[in-house]
C-alpha atoms as one frame of an Amber mdcrd trajectory, in Angstrom:
protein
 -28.732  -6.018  -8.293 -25.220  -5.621  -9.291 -22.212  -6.211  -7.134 -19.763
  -3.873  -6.439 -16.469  -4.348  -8.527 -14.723  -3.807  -5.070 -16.473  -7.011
  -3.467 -15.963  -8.968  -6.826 -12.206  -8.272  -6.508 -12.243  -8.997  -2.442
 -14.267 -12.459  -3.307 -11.578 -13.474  -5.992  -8.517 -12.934  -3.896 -10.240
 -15.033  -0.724 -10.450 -17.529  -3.244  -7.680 -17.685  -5.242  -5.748 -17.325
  -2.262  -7.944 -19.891  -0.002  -6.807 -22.149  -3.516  -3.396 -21.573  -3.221
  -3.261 -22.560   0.835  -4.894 -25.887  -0.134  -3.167 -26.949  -2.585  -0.326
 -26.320   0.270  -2.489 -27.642   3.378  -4.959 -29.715   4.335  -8.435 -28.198
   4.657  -8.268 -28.567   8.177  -5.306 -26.737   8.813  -5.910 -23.843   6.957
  -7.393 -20.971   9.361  -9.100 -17.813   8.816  -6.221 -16.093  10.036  -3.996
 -17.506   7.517  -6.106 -16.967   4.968  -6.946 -13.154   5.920  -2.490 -12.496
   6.706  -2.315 -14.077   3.065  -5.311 -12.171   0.850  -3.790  -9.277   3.153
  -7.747  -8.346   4.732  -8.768  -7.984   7.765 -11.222 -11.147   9.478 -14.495
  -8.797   9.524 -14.247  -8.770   5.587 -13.766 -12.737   5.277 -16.855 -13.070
   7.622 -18.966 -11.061   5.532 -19.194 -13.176   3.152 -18.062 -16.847   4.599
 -19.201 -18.686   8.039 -16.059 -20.173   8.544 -13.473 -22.177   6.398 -15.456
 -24.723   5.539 -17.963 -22.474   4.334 -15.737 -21.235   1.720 -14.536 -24.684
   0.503 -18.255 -26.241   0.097 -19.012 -22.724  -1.629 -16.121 -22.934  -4.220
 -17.090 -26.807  -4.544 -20.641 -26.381  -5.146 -19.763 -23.360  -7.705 -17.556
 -24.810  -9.573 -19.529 -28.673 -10.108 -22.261 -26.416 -10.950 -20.733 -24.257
 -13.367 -18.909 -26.939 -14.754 -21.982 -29.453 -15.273 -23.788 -26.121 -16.221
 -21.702 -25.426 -19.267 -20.943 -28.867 -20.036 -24.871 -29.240 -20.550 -24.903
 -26.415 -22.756 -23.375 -28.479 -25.341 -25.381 -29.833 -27.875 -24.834 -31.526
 -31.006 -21.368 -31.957 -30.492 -20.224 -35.186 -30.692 -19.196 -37.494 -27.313
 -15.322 -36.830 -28.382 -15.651 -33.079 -28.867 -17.602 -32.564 -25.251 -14.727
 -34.628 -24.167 -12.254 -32.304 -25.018 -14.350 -29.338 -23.582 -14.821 -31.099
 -20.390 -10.672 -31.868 -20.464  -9.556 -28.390 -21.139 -12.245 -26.905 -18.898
 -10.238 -29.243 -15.846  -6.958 -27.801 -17.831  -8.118 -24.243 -17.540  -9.093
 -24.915 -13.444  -6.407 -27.239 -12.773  -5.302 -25.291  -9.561  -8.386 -25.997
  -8.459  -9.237 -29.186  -9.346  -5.704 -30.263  -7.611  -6.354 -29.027  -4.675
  -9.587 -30.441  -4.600  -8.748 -33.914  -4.918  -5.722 -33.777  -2.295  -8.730
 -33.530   0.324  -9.729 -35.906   2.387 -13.219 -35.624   0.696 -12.081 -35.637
  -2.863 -13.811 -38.994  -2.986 -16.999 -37.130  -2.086 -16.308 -33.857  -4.674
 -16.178 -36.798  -7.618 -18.766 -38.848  -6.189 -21.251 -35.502  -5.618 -20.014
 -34.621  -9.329 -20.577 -38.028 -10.717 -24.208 -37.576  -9.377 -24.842 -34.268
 -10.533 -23.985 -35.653 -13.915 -26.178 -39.255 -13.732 -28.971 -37.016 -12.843
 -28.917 -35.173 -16.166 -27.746 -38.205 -18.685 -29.743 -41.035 -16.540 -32.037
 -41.743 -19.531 -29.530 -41.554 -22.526 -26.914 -44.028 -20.309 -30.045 -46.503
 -19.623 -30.989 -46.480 -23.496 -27.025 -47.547 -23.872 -27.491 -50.605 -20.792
 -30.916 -51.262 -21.920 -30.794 -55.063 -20.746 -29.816 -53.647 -17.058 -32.119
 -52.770 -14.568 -31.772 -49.292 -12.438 -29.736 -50.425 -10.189 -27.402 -52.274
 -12.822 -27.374 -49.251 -14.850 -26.317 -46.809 -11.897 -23.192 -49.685 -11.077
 -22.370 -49.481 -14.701 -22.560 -45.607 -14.997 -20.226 -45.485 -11.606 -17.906
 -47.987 -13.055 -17.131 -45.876 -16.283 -17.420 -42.848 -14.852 -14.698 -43.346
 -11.553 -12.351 -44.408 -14.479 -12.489 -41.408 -16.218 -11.980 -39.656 -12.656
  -9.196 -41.624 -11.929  -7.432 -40.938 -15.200  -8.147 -37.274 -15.094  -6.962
 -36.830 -11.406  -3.486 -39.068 -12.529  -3.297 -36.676 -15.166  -3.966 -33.253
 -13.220  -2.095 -34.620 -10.055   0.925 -35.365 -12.587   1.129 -32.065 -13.831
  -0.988 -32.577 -17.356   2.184 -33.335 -19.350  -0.124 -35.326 -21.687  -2.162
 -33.146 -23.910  -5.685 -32.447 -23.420  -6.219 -33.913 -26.960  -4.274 -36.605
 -26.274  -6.529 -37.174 -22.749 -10.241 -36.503 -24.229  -9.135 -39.648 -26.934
  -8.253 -41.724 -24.755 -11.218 -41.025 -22.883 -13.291 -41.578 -25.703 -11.826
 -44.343 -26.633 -11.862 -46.417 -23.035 -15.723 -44.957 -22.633 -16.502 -46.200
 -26.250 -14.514 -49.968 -25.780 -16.354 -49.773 -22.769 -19.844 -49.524 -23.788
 -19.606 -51.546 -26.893 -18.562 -54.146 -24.818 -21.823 -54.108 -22.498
């Protein structure tokens, strides 16, 4: 069935607007209030389609690690530098977003549950690359390079992406590359 245009457009200003408060606000201070006095509706129509606050934050969360891993996936032969540069400008093209994401007290939780979403669909290619590990060893190793790249794309989208996304998917490649050579 296909939604209404009008419900589309209500869904997208909650959001964009519920965005723009938390990149403002803590998650816990933001209220449905607020958020209805700024996306100018009236509660009923945020309850419709949200529990509560929180609601709306795990939805946008889920959607967007889903989406993202979804079209990140998608992406075959392409080399490791050119899905770098997809994944970079797709964080470029959400940066709102993703900033306001990871001033949350969970952001440590949105990369880790991101992280996991991703070992789940590259587990086998990362073990063939720590062969001499066991699972466990492999998982540490995967979590090591991957909360680097985190931390260097959060330094980057917290510090207002000044750097090019070239410039950020190379060095990217390049630490992930020096990394796993070295293993």
């Amino acid at each position: 069935m296909k939604t209404d245009a009008r419900v589309l457009h209500t869904k997208t200003r909650i959001r964009e607007d519920f965005i723009s408060l938390l990149n403002d606000h803590p998650l816990n201070k933001i209220t449905v209030k607020a958020l209805c006095d700024k996306a100018d509706i009236n509660r009923a129509t945020f309850y419709r389609y949200y529990e509560d606050i929180y609601d709306l934050y795990e939805k946008i969360k889920d959607e967007f690690i889903s989406g993202f891993l979804d079209s990140f996936f998608k992406m075959k032969n392409m080399t490791m530098e050119e899905k770098l540069r997809i994944f970079v400008n797709e964080i470029k093209k959400h940066a709102s977003l993703v900033h306001a994401l990871s001033k949350q007290n969970d952001s440590i939780n949105f990369t880790s549950k991101m992280a996991k979403n991703l070992y789940d669909h590259i587990e086998d290619e990362f073990r063939l690359l720590f062969s001499d590990f066991n699972e466990k060893q492999c998982a540490e190793a995967f979590v090591f390079v991957i909360s680097g790249c985190a931390g260097l794309v959060s330094v980057w989208v917290n510090s207002g992406m000044h750097t090019s996304s070239d410039e950020i998917a190379a060095m990217l490649h390049k630490l992930i590359n020096n990394t796993l050579k070295r293993a």
